[in-house]
C-alpha positions as CSV (number, residue, x, y, z in Angstrom):
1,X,-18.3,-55.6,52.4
2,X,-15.1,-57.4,52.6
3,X,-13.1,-56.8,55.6
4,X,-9.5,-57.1,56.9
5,X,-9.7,-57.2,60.2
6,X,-8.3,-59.7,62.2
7,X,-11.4,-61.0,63.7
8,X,-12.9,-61.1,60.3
9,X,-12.3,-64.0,57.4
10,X,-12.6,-63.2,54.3
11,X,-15.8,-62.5,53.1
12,X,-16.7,-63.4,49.2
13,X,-17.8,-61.0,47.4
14,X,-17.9,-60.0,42.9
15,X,-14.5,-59.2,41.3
16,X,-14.9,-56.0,39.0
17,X,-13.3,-56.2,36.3
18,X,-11.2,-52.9,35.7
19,X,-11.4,-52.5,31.4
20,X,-8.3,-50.2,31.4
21,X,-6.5,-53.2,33.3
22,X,-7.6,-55.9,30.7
23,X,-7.1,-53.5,27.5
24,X,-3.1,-53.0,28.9
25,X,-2.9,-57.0,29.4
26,X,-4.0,-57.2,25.8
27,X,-1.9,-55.0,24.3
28,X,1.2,-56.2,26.0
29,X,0.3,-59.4,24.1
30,X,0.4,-57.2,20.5
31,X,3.2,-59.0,19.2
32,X,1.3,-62.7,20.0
33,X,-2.0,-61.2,18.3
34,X,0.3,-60.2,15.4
35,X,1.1,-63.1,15.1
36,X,-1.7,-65.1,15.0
37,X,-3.1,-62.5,12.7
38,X,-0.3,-63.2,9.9
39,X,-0.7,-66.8,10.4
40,X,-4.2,-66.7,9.9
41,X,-3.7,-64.6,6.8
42,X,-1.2,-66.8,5.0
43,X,-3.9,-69.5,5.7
44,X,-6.7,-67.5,3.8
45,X,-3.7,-66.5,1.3
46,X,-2.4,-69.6,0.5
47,X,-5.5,-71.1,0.2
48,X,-6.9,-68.1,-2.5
49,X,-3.3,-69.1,-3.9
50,X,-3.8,-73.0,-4.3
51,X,-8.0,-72.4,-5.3
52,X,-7.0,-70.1,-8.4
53,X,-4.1,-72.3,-9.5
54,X,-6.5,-75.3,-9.5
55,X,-8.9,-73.7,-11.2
56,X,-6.0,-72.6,-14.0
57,X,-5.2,-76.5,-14.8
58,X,-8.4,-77.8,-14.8
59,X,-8.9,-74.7,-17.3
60,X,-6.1,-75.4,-18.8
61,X,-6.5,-79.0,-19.3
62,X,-10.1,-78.8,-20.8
63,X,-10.0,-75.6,-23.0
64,X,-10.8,-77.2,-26.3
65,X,-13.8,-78.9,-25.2
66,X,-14.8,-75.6,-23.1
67,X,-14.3,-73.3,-26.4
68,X,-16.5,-75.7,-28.9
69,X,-19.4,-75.9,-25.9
70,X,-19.2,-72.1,-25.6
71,X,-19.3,-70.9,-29.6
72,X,-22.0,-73.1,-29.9
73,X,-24.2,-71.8,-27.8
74,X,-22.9,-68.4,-28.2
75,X,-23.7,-68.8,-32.0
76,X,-27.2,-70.8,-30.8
77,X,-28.2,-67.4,-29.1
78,X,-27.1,-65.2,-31.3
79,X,-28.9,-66.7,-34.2
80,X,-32.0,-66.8,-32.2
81,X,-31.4,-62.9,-31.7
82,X,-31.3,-62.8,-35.3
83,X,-34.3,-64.5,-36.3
84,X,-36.4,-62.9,-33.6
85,X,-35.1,-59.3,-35.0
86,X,-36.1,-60.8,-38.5
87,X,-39.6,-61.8,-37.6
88,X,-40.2,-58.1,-35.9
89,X,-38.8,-56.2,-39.0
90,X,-41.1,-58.6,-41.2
91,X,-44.2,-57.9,-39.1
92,X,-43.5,-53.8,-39.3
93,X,-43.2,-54.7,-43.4
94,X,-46.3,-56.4,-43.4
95,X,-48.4,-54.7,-41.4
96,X,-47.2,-51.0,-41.2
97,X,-50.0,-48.8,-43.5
98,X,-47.2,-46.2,-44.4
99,X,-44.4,-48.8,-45.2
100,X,-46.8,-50.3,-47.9
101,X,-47.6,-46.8,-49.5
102,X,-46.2,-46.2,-53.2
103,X,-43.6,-43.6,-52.6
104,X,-44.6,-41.9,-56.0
105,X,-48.1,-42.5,-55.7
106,X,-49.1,-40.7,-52.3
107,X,-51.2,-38.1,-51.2
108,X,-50.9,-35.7,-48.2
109,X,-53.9,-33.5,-46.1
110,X,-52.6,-31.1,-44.5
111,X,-54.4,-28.4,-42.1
112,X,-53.4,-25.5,-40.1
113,X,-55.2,-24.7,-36.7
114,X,-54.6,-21.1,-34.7
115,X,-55.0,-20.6,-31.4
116,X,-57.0,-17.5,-30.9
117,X,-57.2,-15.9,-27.7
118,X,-59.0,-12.2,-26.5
119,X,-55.1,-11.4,-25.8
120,X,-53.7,-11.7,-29.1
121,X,-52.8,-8.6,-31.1
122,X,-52.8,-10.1,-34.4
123,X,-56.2,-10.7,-36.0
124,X,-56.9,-13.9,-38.2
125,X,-56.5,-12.6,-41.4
126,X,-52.5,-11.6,-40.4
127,X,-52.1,-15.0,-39.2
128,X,-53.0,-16.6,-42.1
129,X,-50.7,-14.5,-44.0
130,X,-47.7,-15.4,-41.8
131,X,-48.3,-19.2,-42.1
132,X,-48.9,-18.5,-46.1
133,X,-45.6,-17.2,-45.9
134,X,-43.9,-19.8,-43.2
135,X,-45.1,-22.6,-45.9
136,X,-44.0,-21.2,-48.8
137,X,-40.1,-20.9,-46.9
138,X,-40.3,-24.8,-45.9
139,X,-39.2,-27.5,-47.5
140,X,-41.7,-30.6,-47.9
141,X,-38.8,-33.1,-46.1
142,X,-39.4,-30.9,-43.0
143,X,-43.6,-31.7,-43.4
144,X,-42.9,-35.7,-43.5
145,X,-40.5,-35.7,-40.3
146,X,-40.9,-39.1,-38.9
147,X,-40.9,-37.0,-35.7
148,X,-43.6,-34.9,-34.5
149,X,-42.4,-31.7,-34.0
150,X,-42.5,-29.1,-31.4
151,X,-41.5,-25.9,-31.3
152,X,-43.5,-23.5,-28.7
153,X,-42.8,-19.2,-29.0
154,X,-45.6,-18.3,-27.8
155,X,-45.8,-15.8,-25.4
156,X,-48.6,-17.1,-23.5
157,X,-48.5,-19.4,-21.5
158,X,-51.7,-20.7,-22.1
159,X,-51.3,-21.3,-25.7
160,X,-48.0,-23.1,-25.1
161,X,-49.9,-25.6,-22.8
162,X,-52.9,-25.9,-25.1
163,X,-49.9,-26.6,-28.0
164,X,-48.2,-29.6,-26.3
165,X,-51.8,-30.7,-25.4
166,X,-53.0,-31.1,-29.0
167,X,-49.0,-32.1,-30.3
168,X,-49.2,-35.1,-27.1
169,X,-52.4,-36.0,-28.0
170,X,-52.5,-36.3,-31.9
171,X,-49.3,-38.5,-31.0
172,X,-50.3,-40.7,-28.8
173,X,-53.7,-40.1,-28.3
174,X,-56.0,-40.9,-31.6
175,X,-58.7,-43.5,-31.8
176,X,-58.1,-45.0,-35.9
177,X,-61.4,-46.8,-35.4
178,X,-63.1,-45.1,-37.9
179,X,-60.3,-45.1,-40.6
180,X,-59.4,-49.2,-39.6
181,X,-62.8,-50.2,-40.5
182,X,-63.3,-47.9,-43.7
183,X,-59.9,-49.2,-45.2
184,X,-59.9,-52.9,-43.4
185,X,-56.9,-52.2,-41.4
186,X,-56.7,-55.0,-38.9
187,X,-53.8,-53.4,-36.5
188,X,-53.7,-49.7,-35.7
189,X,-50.2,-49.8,-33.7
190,X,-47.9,-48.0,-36.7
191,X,-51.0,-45.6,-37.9
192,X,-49.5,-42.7,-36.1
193,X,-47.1,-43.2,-38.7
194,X,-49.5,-41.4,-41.2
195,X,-49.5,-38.4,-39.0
196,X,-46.9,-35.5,-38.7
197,X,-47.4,-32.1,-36.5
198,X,-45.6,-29.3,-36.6
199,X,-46.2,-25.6,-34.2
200,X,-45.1,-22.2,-33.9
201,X,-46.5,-19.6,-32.6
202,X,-50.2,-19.7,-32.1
203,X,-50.8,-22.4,-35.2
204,X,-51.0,-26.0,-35.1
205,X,-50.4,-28.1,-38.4
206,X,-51.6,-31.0,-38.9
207,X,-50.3,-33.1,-42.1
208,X,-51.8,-36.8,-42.9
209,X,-50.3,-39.3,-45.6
210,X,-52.5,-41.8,-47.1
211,X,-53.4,-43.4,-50.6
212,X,-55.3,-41.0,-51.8
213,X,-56.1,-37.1,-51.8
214,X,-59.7,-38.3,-51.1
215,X,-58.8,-40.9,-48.5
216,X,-56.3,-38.8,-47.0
217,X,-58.8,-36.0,-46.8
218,X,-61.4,-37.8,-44.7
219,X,-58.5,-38.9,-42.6
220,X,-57.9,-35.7,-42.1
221,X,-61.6,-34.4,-41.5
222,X,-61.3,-37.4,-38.8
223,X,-58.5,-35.9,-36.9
224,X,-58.9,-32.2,-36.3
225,X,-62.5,-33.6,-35.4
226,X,-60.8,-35.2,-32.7
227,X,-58.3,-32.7,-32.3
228,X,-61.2,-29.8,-31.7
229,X,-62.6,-31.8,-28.9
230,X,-59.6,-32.3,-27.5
231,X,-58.9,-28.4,-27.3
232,X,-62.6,-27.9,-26.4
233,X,-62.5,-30.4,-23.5
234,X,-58.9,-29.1,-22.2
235,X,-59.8,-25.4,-22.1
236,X,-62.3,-26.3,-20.3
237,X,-60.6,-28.2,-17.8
238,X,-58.0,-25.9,-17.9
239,X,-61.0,-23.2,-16.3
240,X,-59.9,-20.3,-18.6
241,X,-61.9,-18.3,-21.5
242,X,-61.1,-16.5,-24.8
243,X,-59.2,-19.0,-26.5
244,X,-60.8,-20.9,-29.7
245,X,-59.6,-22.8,-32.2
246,X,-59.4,-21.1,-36.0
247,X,-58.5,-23.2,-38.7
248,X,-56.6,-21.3,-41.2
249,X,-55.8,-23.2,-44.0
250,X,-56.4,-26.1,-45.9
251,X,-54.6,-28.0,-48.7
252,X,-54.0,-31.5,-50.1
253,X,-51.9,-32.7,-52.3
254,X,-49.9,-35.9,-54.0
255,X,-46.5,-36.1,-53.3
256,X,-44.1,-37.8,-55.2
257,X,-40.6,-36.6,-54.6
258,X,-39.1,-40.2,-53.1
259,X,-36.7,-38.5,-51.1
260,X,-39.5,-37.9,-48.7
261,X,-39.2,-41.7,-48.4
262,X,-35.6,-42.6,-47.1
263,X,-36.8,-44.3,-44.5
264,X,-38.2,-46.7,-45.9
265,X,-35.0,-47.5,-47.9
266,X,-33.1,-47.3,-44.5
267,X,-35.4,-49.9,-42.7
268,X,-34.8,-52.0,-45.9
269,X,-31.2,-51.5,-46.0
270,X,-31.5,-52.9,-42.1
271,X,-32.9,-55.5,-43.0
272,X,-30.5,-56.7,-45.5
273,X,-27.9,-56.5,-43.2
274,X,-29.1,-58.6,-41.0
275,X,-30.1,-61.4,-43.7
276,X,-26.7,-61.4,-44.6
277,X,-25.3,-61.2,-41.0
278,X,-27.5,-64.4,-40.5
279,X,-26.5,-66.3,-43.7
280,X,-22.7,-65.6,-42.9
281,X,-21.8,-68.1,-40.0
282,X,-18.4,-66.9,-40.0
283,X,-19.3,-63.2,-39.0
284,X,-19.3,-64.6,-35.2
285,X,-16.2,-66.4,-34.8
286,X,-14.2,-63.8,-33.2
287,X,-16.9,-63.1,-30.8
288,X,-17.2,-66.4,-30.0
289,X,-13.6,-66.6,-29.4
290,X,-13.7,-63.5,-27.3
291,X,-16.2,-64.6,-24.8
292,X,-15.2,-67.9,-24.4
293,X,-11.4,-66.7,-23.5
294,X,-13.3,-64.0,-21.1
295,X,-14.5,-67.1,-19.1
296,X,-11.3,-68.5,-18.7
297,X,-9.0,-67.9,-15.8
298,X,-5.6,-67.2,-17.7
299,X,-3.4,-66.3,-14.6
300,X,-3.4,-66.1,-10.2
301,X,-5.1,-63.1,-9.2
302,X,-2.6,-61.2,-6.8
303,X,-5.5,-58.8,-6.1
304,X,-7.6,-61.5,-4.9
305,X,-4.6,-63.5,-2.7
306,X,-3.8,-60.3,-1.5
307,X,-7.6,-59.4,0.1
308,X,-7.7,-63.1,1.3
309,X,-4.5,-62.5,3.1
310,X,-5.9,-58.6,4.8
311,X,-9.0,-60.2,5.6
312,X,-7.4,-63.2,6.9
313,X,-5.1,-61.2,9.1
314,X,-8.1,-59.0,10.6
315,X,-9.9,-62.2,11.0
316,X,-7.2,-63.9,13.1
317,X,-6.9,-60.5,15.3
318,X,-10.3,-60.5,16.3
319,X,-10.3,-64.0,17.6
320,X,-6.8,-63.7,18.9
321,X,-8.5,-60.7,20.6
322,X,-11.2,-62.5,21.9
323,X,-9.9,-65.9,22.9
324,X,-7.4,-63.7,25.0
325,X,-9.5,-61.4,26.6
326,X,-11.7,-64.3,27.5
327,X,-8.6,-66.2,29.3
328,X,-7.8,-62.9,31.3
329,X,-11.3,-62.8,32.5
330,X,-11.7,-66.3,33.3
331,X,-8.7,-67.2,35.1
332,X,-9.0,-65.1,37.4
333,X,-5.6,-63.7,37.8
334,X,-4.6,-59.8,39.2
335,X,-4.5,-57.8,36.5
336,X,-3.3,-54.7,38.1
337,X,-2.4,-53.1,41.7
338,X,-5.4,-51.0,41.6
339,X,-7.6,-53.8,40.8
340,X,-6.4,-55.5,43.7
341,X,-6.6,-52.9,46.5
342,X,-9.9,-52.3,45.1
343,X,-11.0,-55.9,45.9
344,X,-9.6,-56.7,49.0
345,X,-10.1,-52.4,49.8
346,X,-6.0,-52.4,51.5
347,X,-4.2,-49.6,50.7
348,X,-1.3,-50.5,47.5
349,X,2.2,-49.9,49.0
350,X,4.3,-50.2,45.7
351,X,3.9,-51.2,42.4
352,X,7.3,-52.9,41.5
353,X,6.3,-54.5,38.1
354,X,9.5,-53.8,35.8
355,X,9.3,-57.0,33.8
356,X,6.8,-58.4,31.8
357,X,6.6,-62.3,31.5
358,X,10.4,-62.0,32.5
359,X,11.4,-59.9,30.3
360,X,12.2,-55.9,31.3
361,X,9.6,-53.5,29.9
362,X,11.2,-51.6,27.2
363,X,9.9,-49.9,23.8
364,X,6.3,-50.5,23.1
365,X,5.7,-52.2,26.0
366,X,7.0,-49.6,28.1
367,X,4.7,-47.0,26.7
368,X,1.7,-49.6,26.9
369,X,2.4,-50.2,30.9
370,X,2.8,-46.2,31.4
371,X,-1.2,-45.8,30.3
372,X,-2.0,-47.5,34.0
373,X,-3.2,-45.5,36.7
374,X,-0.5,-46.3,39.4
375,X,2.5,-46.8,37.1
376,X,5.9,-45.2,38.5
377,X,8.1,-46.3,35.8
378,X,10.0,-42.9,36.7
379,X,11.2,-44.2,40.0
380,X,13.5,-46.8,40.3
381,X,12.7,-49.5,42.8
382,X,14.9,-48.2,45.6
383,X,12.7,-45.2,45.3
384,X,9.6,-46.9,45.3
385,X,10.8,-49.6,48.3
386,X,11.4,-46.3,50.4
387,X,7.9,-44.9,49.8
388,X,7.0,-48.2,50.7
389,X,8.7,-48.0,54.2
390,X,7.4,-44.6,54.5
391,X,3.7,-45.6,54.4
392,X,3.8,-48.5,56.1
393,X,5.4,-46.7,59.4
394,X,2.4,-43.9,58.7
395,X,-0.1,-46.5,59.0
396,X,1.3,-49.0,61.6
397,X,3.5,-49.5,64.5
398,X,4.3,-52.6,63.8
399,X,8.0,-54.0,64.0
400,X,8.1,-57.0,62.4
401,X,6.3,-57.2,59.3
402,X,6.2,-61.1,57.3
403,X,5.5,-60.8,53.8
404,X,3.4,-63.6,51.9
405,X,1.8,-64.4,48.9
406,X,0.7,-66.4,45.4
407,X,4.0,-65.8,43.5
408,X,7.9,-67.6,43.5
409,X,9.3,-68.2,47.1
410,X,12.0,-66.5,45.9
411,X,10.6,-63.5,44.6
412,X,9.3,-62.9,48.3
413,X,12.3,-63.7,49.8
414,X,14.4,-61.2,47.6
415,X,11.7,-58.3,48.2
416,X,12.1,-59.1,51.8
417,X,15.8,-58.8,52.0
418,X,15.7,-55.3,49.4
419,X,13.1,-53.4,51.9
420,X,14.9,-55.1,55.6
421,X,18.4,-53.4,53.6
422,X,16.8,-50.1,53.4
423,X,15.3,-50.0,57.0
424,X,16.8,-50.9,60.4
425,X,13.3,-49.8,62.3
426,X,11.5,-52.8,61.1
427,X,11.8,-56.5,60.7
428,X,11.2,-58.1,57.2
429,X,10.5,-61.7,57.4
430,X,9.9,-64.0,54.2
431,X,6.8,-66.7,54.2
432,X,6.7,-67.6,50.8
433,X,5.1,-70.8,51.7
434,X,2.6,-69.9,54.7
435,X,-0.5,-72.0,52.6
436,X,1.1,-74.9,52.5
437,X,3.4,-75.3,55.6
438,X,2.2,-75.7,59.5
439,X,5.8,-74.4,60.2
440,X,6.0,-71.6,58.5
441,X,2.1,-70.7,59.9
442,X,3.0,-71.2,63.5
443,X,5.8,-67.9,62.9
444,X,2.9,-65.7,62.2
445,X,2.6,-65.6,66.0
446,X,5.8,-64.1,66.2
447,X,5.0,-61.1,63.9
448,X,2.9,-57.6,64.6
449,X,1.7,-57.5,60.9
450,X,1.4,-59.1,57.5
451,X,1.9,-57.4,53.7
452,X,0.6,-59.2,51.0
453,X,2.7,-59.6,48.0
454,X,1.0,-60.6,44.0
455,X,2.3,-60.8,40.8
456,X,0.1,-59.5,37.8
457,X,-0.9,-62.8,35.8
458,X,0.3,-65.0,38.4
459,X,-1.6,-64.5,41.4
460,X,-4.6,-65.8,41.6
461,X,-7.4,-64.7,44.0
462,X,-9.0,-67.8,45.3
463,X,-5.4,-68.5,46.7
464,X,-5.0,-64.9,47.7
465,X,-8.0,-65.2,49.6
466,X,-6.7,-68.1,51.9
467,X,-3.9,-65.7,52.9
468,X,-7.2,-63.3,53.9
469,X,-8.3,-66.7,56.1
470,X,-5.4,-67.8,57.8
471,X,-4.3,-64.2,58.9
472,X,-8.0,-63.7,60.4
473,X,-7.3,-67.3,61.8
474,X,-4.1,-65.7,63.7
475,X,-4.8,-62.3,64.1
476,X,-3.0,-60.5,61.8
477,X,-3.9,-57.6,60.0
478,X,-3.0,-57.6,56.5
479,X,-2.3,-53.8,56.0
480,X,-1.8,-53.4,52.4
481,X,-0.5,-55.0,49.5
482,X,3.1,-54.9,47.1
483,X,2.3,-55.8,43.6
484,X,4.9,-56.7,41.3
């Protein structure tokens, strides 16, 4: 532990840091890290500033050259598009089993399924009557949706599961094995095409186009094959009993109203359009024109200067920040009067500091030094030179006192002569210079006692310390400290 006892030098020992000292030193600097933060800002600023106006001439300068490259390959792709879209609309054409039916000579199989279940309170018989009566109130554009519909009422909830089972299925779910090899189909992905379902209720319709009533009939026979094992298999699964599957009704017929056909004539018309939209180069001009002036920078963003600038003024802080709280901690310099008496553990016997870097602490800076622990801003410095007097009689008998330490001769000498004004008990002598001159050493021996004087930011503690040495060296106590 370091002692200050006159038999004892000065022993070395850590220097804590105190955080609340070095956050006050910091923001007494705010108008320096201000600083550096707008200068760093205008930096990013400027240069956001001088990036985007070089980019705007060189822009500038080659925009006809940059508008041909980019409507030609604008054009290049969309063409592409074009053709590609062709070559998938002439495939569906081709290949599509429904597209390549006669509209006015085509037959349709149609067959209507009920669900019957031990629950129901309607027999067969007045189920077939209600769909003899739903099919006579529907139109024939409703049986050719290109959309399978479904429409669940039921009541159970059983039935409405088994419903969008057979609806998902028949869908999605088909193997056309059978019907490609019969009628040398080689693809099957458009057959579902032929198929259109329709339920409500308890009853499941089932309707199949095709070229024939007889080939659309074994179609048919085909599917609600499928479509019974399919019910069969999820009942089952399903673990419940009482529900089978009744067909109900039965019909084929030829259609030949061609308004059950508009979409082919849509898909044709769609094509068309794009055969002409392909033929006429012209169509993509504006486009063209569009996107190549959308790649252009046409003015300075102020947006973008204006982030550069925030970001470069935050940037700057945090450095300005860091590079001075670094220097604080490195040079080694008193930071406050509580960190002091903490180190050298002597009691503080005023805290004088009015002035910051020479200048009187006033505004900001005033409010920043009153968050220190020992500040006494309220008390003027004759107040604080008398408490000064005061504890130093409690604590010693001493009558003549020298004062000396890392700070300007004539500070010292001016403190001396303030606190020997205000007492006639005690003798105040000034040795500004007791490190460096053997004169001014030799008149320790002529004083009881010694008070150490430091300046925050000036003194620095390896030369405080040789104070520590050379009053051990002569005896002296050292009995507390004045930090201005």
């Amino acid at each position: 532990m370091l002692k200050t006892n006159v038999e004892t030098k000065v022993l070395e020992k850590d220097r804590t840091v105190s955080m609340r000292a070095l956050l006050i030193r910091l923001l007494l600097r705010w108008k320096s890290i201000i600083l550096i933060g707008i200068i760093f800002g205008l930096c990013f600023g400027g240069k956001s500033y001088l990036t985007q106006k070089s980019q705007l001439a060189t822009s500038n300068s080659a925009s006809e050259e940059s508008f041909d490259n980019d409507y030609e390959t604008y054009y290049e792709d969309q063409q592409d598009q074009l053709i590609k879209a062709l070559n998938n609309r002439y495939k569906y054409l081709k290949n599509s089993v429904k597209t390549n039916l006669d509209p006015y000579s085509t037959s349709a199989a149609s067959v209507t399924l009920y669900i019957n279940s031990s629950s129901n309170t309607q027999n067969t018989d007045s189920a077939a009557a209600a769909v003899e009566n739903e099919s006579d109130s529907s139109s024939s554009s409703d049986e050719t949706s290109e959309s399978n519909n479904l429409e669940v009422v039921s009541s159970d909830s059983n039935v409405n599961t088994l419903l969008t089972t057979l609806s998902n299925f028949t869908k999605y779910g088909l193997d056309w094995d059978s019907v490609k090899n019969k009628y040398d189909i080689n693809k099957d992905e458009y057959l579902n095409e032929l198929v259109v379902t329709q339920a409500s209720g308890n009853t499941f319709t089932v309707t199949v186009f095709f070229k024939s009533e007889k080939s659309a009939n074994y179609v048919l026979d085909d599917i609600q094959s499928q479509v019974e094992d399919k019910f069969n298999s999820t009942v089952e699964k399903m673990g419940v009993s009482g529900y089978s599957l009744v067909t109900l009704d039965r019909s084929s017929t030829k259609v030949v109203d061609s308004d059950n056909f508009t979409w082919l004539n849509s898909r044709i018309t769609e094509i068309n359009n794009y055969v002409t939209l392909l033929e006429n180069n012209g169509t993509y001009s504006d486009q063209a024109n569009a996107v190549t002036a959308s790649s252009k920078i046409t003015s300075i963003s102020k947006k973008k200067v204006l982030k550069q600038f925030i970001l470069g003024g935050l940037a700057g802080v945090l450095i300005a920040v860091i590079l001075i709280g670094f220097y604080l901690l490195l040079a080694g310099k008193v930071l406050s009067a509580k960190e002091l008496t903490d180190f050298y553990e002597i009691p503080s016997l005023a805290v004088l500091e009015k002035k910051y870097r020479g200048k009187s602490l006033k505004g900001l800076n005033k409010k920043i030094m009153r968050l220190n622990a020992e500040d006494r801003t309220n008390l003027s410095i004759e107040d604080r030179l008398d408490l000064c007097i005061d504890t130093v009689t409690r604590i010693t008998d001493a009558k003549k006192i020298a004062l000396v330490g890392d700070t300007k001769a004539s500070k010292i000498i001016d403190l001396s002569e303030k606190i020997q004004s205000r007492t006639k008990d005690i003798e105040i002598v000034a040795l500004p210079n007791v490190n460096d001159s053997v004169l001014e050493r030799k008149n320790l021996d002529e004083v009881d006692a010694v008070i150490l004087v430091a300046e925050c930011e000036v003194s620095k503690y390896s030369e405080l310390n040789e104070f520590f040495d050379i009053a051990a060296n002569y005896r002296k106590e050292i009995i507390g400290a004045i930090t201005c």
